[in-house]
C-alpha positions as CSV (number, residue, x, y, z in Angstrom):
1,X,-43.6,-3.9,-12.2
2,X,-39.7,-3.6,-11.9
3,X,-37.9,-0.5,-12.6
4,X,-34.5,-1.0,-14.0
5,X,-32.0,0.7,-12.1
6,X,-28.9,2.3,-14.0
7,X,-25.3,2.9,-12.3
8,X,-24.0,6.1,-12.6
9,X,-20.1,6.8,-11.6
10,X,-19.7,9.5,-8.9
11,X,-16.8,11.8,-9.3
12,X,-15.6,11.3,-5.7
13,X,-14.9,7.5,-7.1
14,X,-12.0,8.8,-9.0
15,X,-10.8,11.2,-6.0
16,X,-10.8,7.7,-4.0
17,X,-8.7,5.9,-6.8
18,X,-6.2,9.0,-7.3
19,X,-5.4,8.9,-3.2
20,X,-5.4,5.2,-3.3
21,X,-2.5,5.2,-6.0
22,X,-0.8,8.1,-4.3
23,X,-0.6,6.1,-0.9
24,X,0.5,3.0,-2.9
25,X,3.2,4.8,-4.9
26,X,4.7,6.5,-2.0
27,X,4.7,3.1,-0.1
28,X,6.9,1.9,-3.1
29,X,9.1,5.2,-2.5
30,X,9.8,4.2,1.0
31,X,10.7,0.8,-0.1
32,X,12.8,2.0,-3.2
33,X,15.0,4.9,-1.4
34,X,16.2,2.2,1.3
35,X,18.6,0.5,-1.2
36,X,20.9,3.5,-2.0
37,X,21.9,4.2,1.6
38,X,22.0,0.2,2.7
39,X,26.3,0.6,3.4
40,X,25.6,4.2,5.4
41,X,22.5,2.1,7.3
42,X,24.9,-0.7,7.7
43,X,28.0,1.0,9.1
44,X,25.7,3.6,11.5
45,X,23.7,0.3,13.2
46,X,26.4,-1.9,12.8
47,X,24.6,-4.7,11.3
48,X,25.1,-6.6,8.0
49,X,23.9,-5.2,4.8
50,X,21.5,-8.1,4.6
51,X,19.9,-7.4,7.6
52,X,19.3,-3.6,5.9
53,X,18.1,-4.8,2.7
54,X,16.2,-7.4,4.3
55,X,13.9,-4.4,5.7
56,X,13.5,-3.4,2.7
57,X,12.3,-6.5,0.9
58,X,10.0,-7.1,4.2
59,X,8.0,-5.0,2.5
60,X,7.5,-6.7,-0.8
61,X,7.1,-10.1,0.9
62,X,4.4,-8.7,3.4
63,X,2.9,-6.5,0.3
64,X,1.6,-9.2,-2.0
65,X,-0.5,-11.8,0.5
66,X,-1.5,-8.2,2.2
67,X,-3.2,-6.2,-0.2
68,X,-5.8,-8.8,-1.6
69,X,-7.3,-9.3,2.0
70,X,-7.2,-5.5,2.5
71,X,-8.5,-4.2,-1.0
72,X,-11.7,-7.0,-0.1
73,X,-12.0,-5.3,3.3
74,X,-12.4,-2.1,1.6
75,X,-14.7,-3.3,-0.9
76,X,-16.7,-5.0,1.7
77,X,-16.6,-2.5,4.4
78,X,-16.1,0.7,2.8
79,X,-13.3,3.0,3.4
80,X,-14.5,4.5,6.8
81,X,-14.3,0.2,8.8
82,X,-11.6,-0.7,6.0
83,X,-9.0,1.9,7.3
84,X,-10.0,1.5,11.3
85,X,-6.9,1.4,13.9
């Protein structure tokens, strides 16, 4: 005799998701308030202002191929192994 199990959504699940889009949004921050000041960068390193905005779109490159391996790693693993150092 089997007993059919229900799921039930826990309210800490939506805590999870509102810090999860909170950490993703201000990662987009960082990336978006590097273009305004890419001259003032530029002229206090003294590099090219491709080199400046190319630190900036580092982090779109790197963001797309990054996040499916690390959203499965904290599906798999849970947040506690997912986010280890």
């Amino acid at each position: 005799m089997e007993t059919e199990v229900t799921p039930h959504e826990l309210p800490r699940r939506w805590v999870n998701l509102l810090l999860y889009c909170l950490s993703t949004a201000c990662n987009g921050i960082t990336w978006v308030t590097c273009s305004p000041i890419t001259n003032e960068v530029s002229s206090a390193y003294g590099v090219s202002t491709l080199w400046v905005e190319m630190c900036s779109l580092s982090f779109m490159i790197f963001y797309i191929p990054v996040n499916f391996p690390s959203n499965y790693a904290l599906d798999r693993f849970g947040l506690k192994l997912g986010v280890r150092e």
